[in-house]
C-alpha positions in Angstrom: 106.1 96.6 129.1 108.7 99.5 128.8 109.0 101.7 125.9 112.1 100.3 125.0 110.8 96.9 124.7 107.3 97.8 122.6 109.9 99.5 120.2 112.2 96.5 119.6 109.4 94.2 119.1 107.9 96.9 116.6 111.0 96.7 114.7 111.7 93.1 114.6 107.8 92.8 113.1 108.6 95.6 111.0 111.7 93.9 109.4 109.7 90.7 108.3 106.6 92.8 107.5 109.3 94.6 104.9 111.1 91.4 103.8 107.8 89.8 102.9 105.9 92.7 101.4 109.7 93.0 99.5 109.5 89.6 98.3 105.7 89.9 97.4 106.1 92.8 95.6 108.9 91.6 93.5 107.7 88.5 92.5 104.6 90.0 91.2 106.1 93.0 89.0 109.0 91.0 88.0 106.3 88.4 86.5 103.4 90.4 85.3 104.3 94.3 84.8 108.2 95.0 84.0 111.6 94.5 83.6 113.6 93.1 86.4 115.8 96.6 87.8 112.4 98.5 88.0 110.5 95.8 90.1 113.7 95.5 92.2 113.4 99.5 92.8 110.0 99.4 93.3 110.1 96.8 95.3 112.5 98.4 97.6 110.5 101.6 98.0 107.4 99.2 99.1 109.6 97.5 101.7 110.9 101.0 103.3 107.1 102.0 103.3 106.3 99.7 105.7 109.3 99.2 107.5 108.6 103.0 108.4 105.1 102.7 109.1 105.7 99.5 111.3 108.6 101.6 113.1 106.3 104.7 113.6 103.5 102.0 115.1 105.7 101.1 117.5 106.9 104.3 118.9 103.4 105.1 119.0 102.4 102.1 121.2 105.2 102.3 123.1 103.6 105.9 124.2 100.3 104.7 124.5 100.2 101.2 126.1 102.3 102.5 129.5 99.6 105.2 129.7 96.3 102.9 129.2 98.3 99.7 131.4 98.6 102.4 134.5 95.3 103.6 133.8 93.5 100.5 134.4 
């Protein structure tokens, strides 16, 4: 597994972690909390939160797997 490729699989993951923590998100403060534009911006916010976290994951197994797979 390359760095390259742990990356790109990170991402992809990352994207539908974000799409469904997006849709999540919306659909519960649209229906309980607030009006519609807040819960849209909100929602957004949650969705580039872990589409960053997913993205820094990645890059950080993309270090770390090479090193432990040569390693063992």
């Amino acid at each position: 597994m390359t760095f390259t490729f742990l990356v790109i699989i990170g991402l992809v993951f990352g994207l539908v972690a974000a799409l469904m923590a997006f849709l999540i998100t919306y659909g519960e403060y649209s229906r309980h909390f607030m009006a519609k534009g807040r819960a849209l911006k909100i929602s957004l916010e949650t969705a580039f939160v872990v589409l960053i976290v997913f993205a820094v994951i990645a890059v950080i197994m993309g270090f770390v797997f090479p090193k432990m797979l040569r390693t063992s």
